[in-house]
N, C-alpha and C positions, 0 to 999 in steps of 0.2 A: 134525604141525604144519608147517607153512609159512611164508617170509617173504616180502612182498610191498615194491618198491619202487616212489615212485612221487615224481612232482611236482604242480604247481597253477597255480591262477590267485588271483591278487585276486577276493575279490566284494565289492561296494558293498552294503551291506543297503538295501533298499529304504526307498518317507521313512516308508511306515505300519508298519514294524518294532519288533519291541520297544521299550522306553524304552532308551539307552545305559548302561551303571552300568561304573564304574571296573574296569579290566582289572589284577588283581593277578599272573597268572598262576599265582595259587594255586588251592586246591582248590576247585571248584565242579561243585555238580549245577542244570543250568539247563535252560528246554524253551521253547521258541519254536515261532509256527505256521508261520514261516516257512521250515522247517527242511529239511523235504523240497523245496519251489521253490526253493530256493538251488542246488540243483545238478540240473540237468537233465538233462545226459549223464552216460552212467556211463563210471569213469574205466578204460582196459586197460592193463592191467597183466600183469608175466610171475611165475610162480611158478617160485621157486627152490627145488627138493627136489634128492633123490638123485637123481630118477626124471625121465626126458627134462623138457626145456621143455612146460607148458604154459601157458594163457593167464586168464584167467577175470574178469569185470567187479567191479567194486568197487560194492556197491548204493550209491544216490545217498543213506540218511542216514550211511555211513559215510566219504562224501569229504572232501577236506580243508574244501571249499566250506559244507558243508553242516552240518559243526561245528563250525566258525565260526561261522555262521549262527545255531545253537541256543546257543552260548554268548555270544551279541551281540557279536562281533570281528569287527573288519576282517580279513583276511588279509590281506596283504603276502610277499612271496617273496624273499627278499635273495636277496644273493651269497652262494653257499656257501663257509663256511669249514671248516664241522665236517666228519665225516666221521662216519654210522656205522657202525661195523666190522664189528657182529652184532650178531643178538640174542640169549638162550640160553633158553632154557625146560625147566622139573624133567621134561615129560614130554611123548608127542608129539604127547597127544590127551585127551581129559579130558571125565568121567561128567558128564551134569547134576547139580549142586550143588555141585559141589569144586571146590576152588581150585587155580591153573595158578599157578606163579610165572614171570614173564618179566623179565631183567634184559639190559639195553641196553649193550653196547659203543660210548664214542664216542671219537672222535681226529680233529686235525685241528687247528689253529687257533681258540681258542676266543675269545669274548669275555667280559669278567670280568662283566658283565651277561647272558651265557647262561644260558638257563633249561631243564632238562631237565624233558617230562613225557609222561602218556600219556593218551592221550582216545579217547572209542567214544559208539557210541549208547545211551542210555539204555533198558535195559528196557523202561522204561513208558514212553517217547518222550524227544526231549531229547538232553542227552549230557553225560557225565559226565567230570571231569578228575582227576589225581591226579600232583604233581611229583613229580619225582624219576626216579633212573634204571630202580628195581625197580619193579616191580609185581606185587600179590597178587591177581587176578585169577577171581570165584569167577563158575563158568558158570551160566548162568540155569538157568528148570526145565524149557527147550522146547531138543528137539537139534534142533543145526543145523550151520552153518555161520557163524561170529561175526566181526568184521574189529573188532581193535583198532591205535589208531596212536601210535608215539612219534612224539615232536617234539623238535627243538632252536631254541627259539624267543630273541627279545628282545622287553621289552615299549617300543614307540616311542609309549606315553604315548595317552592316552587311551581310546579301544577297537579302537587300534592294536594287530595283533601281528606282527612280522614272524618269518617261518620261514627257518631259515639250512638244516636237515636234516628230513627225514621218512621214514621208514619204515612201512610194514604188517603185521601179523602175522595172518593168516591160522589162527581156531583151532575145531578141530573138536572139536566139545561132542555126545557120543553119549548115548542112552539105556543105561541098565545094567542088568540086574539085581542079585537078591541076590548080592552076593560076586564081581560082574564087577567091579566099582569098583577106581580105583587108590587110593584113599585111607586105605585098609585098611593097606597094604605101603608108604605113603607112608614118601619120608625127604627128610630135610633134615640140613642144615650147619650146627653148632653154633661160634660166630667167638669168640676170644678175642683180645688184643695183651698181649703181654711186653714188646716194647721199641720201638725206630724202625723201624720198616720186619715187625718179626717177629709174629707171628702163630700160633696151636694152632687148628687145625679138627676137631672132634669130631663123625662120622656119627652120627644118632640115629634110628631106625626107630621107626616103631608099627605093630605087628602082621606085621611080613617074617618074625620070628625071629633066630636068627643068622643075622649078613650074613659072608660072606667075601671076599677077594681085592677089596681096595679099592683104585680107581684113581685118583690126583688130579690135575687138570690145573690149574695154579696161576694160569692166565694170562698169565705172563710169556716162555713158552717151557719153562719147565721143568716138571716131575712128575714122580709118587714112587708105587711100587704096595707097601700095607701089606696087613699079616696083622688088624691090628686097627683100630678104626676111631679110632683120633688120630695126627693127623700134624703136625708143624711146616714153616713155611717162612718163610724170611726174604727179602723183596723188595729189592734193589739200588735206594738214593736217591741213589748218587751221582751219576747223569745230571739228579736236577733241582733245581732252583732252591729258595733259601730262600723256603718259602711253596708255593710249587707245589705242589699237587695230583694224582694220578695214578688213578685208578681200577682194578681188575682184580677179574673176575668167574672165582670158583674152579669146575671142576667135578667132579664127584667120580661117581660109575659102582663099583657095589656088585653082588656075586651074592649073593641070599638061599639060603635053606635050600632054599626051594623049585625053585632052578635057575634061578630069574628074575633078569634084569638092572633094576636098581632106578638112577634118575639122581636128581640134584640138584645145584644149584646157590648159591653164595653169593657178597655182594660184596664186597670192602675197599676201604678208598681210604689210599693211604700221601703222605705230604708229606715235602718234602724237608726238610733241615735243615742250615744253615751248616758246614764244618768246625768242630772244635773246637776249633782255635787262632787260630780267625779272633774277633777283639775284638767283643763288642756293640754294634751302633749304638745301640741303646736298651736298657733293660733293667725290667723287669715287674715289680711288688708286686702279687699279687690274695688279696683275702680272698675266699672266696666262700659260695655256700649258703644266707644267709639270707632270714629268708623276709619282703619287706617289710610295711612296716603297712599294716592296710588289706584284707587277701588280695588285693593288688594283683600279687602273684607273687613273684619272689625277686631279692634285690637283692646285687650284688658290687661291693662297693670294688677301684678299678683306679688305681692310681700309678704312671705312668710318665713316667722318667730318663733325658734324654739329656746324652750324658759330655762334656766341655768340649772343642773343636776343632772340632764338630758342628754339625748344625741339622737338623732331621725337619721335613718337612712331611707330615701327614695324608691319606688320602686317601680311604678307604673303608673299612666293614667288610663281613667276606664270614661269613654265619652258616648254618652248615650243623645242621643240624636230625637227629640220627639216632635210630631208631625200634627198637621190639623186633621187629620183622621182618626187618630191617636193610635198610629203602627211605630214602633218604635225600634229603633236600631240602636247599638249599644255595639260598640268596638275598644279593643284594650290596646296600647299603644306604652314605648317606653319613655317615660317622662319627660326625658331631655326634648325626644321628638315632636312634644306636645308645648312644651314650655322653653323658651328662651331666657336663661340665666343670665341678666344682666350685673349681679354682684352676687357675688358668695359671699353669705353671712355667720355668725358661728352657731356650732351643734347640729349643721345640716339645713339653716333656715338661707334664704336668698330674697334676692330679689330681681324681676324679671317679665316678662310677660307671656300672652297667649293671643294667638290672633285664627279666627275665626275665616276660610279663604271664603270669599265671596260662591266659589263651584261648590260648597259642603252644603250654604243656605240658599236653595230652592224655595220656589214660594211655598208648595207643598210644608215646609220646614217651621214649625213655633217655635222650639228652643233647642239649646244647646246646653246641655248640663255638662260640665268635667267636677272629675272628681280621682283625687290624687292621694295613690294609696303610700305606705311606708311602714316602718316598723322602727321601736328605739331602742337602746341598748340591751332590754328588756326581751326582748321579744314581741312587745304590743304592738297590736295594728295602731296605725294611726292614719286616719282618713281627715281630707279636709276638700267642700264642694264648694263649688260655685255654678254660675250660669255666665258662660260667655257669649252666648247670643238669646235675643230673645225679642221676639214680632208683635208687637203689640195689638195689630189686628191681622185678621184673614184678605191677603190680596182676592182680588178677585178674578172667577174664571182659572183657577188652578186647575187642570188635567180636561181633558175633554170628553165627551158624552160618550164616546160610543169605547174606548179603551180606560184603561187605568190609567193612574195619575203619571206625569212622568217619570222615569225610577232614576237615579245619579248615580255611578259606581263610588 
């Protein structure tokens, strides 16, 4: 596998272009005729392996131009602030039909409205999107040579999108035979949390055998090589902020029975959290879980208290979506839109609720974290989180064999 980088242009869709329809920068599979004249040149680009520089064009429906195009968005190119660091992928090349997982490293200066996601051309024409920073990835049934792209985009409102970062991944989808396949000896990263910042990663194989001499590389700088396959590690929150967010993407590197070297990849995301002798600016009642009338989805009473000396003003909520594969969506929304204010209380505290639509939780779907940012007379962030949905086990038969799972806008 390969990673490609690369920049762009704005394109103006032409006036006989699709009809425009609202830019959520959710999941969408869209196809336009316009799709291949959107980009004319093909874009060069340098391939970054082990192996010397070389060079090789980006076909024209996989440019940035041209996916835009199929998904009826403007392009727009800002100022970069993000930064992507990598990308990581379970393996370095992958049989037709099976699935690649690729999970994105970003840093950099974010905007609380950044949107992580990754887009490609559509098998059957078109192109397909999917947020978030992992991606499951399953190769068509013709080998080739396939160009998927993350983004670190913002939506500037209409069928505006502007691109702050981009990246290419470059993925070579081979013919197999019987028993050539990696999907066989496939393994992956089983994620648990114990506490703030800690974490159990448990290796799981189907069909390698026993795995030995397990290597973990935790993201942060540090790793740990075991004899068996669970390991703990606890991520350091004291460098961030209450509320802050952090990302790291685990990799882990297994010898099977067979003598083969077996990869895999998985992702956490850890948040900071106040000292614990620092006083609450606010402080949180949530009932949660139930399930509103109506099958309208599920609804959580939320009471929140601000202490006398104070005053909170509101600001947003940021709702991170996580998933049984562990790809995660993460959207920022304005609070009211999120929370239903059923009494105003004083210094900015209320009381109200939060309901969860039945269309947001797919089975694909484990939880639902919100988390509601503010600031008080001060100037202090003041963050307060909960979980308003949450699946206690994995339905069964979620997404089907031969595509990815299904995406929700």
């Amino acid at each position: 596998m390969v990673l490609l980088v690369l920049g762009g242009a704005m394109v103006v869709p032409e006036e006989d272009a699709a009809p425009p329809r609202p830019t959520s920068l959710g999941t969408v599979v869209a196809t336009s005729q316009h799709a291949s004249e959107a980009a004319s040149e093909l874009e060069s680009v340098a391939l970054m392996e082990r192996s010397p520089m070389a060079s090789e064009p980006v076909p024209p429906e996989a440019s940035g131009e041209a996916l835009s195009a199929a998904l009826n968005e403007e392009r727009v190119l800002l100022e970069p602030r993000a930064v992507i660091e990598g990308i990581d992928a379970n393996r370095p090349w992958v049989c037709t039909g099976e699935p690649m997982i690729l999970s994105a490293r970003v840093g950099g200066a974010l905007e609380p409205d950044a949107v992580r996601r990754w887009v490609w051309p559509g098998f059957e024409g078109g192109a397909e999107l999917q947020p978030g920073s992992r991606l499951q990835w399953r190769a068509p049934p013709t080998p080739g040579r396939y160009f998927v792209r993350f983004q670190v985009c913002r939506d500037l409102g209409g069928r505006r999108v502007g691109v702050l970062a981009e990246q290419v991944v470059l993925i070579d989808v081979r013919s197999c035979g019987r028993g050539e396949g990696q999907e066989a000896d496939s393994l992956r990263v089983e994620v648990s949390q114990r506490g703030q910042g800690e974490f159990v990663f448990r290796a799981v194989s189907a069909g390698a055998g026993p795995l030995s001499a397990y290597t973990w590389d935790f993201g942060d700088g540090s790793s740990a090589a075991t004899t068996g396959p669970l390991v703990s590690h606890t991520y350091d929150t004291r460098a961030l902020g209450a509320g802050d967010i952090r990302g790291f993407t685990v990799g882990l590197l297994a010898l099977s029975s067979k003598g083969e070297s077996l990869a895999a990849t998985a992702s956490v995301l850890v948040r900071g959290q106040p000292p614990p002798d620092t006083p609450p600016l606010a402080s949180l009642e949530v009932a949660r879980g139930q399930e509103a009338a109506g099958g309208e989805g599920w609804r959580s009473e939320v009471k929140v208290q601000v202490p006398e000396g104070s005053a909170v003003t509101w600001e947003h909520v940021e709702r991170v979506t996580l998933r049984w594969d562990d790809q995660v969506e993460a959207a920022t929304h304005a609070w009211r839109e999120v929370i239903t204010v059923e009494e105003e209380l004083e210094r900015g505290g209320f009381r109200g609720h939060v309901t969860v639509r039945a269309s947001e939780v797919s089975p694909e779907v484990k939880q639902v974290v919100d988390t509601l940012h503010g600031r008080d007379a001060t100037g202090r962030e003041v963050v307060l989180s909960w979980a308003s949905f949450k699946r206690r086990a994995m339905p069964v038969a979620a997404g089907t064999p031969d595509r990815p799972p299904p995406k929700y806008p």
